[in-house]
N, C-alpha and C positions, 0 to 999 in steps of 0.2 A: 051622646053615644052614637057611633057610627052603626051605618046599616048594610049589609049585603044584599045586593041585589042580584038573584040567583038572571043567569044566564037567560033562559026560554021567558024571562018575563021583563027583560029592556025591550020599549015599546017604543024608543025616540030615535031609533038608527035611520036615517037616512041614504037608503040602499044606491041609491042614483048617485052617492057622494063618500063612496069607498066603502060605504059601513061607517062613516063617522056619524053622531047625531050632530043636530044642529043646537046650540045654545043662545039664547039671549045674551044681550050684551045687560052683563053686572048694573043694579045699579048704583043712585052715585055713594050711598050707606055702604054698602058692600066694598064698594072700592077705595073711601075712604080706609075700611078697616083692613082692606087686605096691604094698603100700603104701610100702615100703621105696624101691621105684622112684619112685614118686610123691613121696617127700618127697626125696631125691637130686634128683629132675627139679628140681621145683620150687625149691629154695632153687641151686640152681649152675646150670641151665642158665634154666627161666622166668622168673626175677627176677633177671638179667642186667642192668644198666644202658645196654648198651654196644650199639652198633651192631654185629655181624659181618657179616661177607662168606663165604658158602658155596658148594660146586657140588652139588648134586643136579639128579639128574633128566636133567643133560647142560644145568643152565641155571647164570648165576650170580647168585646169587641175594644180595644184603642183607636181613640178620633184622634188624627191629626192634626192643628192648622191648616186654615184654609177647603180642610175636608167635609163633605156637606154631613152633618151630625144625624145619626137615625134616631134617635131617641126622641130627640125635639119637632122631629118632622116625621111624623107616622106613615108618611105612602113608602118609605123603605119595607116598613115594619108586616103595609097590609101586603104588597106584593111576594115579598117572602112567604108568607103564610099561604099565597095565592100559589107561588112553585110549591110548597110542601107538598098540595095535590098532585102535583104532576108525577107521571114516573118516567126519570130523565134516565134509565138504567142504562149506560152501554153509551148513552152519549156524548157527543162533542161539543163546547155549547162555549157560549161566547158572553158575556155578559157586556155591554159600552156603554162607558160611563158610570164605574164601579162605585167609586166613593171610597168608603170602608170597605167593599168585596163583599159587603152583607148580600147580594142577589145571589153571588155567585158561590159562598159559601150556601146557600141555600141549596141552587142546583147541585151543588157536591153532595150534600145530605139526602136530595133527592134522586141520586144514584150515577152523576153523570159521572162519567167514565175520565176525562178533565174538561177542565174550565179556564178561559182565559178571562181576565178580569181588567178590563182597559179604561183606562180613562185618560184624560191630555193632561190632568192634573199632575204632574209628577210623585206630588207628595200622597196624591190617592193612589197610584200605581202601587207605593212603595208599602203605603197601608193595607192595599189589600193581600201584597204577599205574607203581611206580617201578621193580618189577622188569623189569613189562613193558617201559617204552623203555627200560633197561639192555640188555635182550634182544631189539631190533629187534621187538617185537611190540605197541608202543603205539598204532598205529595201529588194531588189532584187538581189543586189552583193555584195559577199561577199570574202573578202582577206586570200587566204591562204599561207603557208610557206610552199613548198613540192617538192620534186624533181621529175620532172614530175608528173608524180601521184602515187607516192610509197605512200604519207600520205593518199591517201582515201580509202576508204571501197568499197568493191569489186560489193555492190549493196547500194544506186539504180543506175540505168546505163543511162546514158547522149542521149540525141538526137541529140545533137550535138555540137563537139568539133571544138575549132578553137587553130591552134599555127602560129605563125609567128617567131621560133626558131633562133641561131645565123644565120648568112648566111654563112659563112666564118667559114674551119678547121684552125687548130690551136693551139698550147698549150695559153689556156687564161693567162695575167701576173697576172689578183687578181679576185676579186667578182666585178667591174668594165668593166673589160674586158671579162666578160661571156655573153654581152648581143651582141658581135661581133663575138668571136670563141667562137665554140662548141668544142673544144678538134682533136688532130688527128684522123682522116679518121670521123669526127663527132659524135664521141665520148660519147657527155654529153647526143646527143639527140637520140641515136640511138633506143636506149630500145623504145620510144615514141609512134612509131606504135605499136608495141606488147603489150602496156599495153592498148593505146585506142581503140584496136580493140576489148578487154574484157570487157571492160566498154562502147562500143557504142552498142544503142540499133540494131536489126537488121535491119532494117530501116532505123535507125541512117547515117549521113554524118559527115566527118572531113573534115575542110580545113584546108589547110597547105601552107604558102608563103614561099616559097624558090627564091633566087636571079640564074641568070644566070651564075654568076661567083662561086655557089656553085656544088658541086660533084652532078650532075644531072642521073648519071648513077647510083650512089649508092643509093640514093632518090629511084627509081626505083626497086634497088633490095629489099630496105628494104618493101616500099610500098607491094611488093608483096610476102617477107616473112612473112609478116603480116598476108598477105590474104586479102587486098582491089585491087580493080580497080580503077585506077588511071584516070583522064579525067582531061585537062586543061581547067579549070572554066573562068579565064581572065589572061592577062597578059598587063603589064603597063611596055611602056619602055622610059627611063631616056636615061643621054647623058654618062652614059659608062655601062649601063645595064640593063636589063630589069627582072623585077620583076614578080614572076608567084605562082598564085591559085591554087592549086591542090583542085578538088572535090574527095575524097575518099570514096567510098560504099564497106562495106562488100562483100565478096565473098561469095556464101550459101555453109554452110558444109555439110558436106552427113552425113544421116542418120547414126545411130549405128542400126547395126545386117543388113544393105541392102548394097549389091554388087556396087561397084560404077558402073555405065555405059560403055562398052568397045566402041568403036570407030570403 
């Protein structure tokens, strides 16, 4: 059974390194079993031919081919549940790297105002518009095809972004296996912080799921090449890893023509 780990009581964040904590590297039992799971996933459930029909989340939802499945892989399932909290009323919000659009149908539900739901997968783009008027929510979400956010336009600018990215580096073997690695040293997603840090309002919040068994120190570099502050929002742990929310707020930039402040 999984566990919630309420926010004010993660005691492993390493404040020096974005807010990411630090993790031991797996060992070799665990990693045996996580590749075991990955080749199981992958040949019987991600290269699937066939259209399924699923409920998660309390939606129902059609999986594509090639589209990363919620049902079989529960961090769609916990993060959804994670925006239910949130009240997205009135907002703009982004979700990258939709999949089925299950995030983003979430933040619809949680009142956002619309939703764009992007992913580079095309046949995920095209899933998540369809999930949404399956789900009375087409009016509010809408499917794009973009790699990260290169396809959008640089205003107007989001209140808030959500991704749940591959978990795992890797060279991916097709468009299939992009919804598990993201490329060596994370590769596909790395640009991600620096393009949503332009397009979040200043205001604005990202969240971002990354697994334990992912590069959690470089998460942290990136995060803070960005210019966010990092704080771990929840973490949800499973029987070989635990699952973790990053809340992301802008850092404030200093003025142009005023001295930054000496120490």
């Amino acid at each position: 059974m999984d566990q919630i780990t309420p926010i004010d009581s993660v005691s492993s964040v390493d404040r020096a390194n974005g807010g990411a904590p630090r993790a031991p590297r797996p060992g070799l039992l665990r990693r045996l079993m996580r590749g075991f799971i990955f080749l199981f996933s992958y040949h019987f459930v991600l290269s699937r031919q066939s259209i399924r029909t699923v409920r998660a989340a309390g939606f129902r939802l059609s999986v594509r081919p090639t589209v990363f499945h919620p049902s079989f892989f529960i961090s769609s399932e916990r993060f959804a549940a994670f925006i239910d909290e949130l009240d997205l009323t009135g907002k703009r919000v982004i979700d990258i790297g939709t999949g089925t659009g299950i995030l983003a149908l979430a933040a619809a539900r949680a009142g956002a105002e619309s939703v764009v739901a992007a992913d580079i997968n095309p046949n995920a783009s095209l899933n998540a518009s369809e999930n949404a008027r399956a789900n009375g929510l087409g009016d509010r979400v809408t499917g794009l095809c973009s790699n990260l956010l290169a396809a959008l336009a640089p205003r107007p600018l989001f209140d808030v972004i959500f991704s749940s990215p591959p978990k795992h580096a890797g060279e991916p073997r097709d468009l299939t296996d992009r919804g598990w690695h993201a490329g060596p040293a994370f590769r596909d997603v790395a640009a991600m912080f620096d393009q949503a840090r332009a397009r979040l309002k200043p205001s604005g919040r990202m969240y971002v799921m990354v697994s334990s068994d992912s590069d959690l120190d470089l998460f942290g570099r990136l995060f803070d090449k960005a210019g966010f502050r990092a704080r771990v929002a929840r973490e949800y742990s499973i029987f070989i890893e635990k699952f973790i929310i990053y809340e992301l707020a802008a850092l404030a930039m200093p003025q142009r023509g005023r001295p930054l402040s000496r120490r």
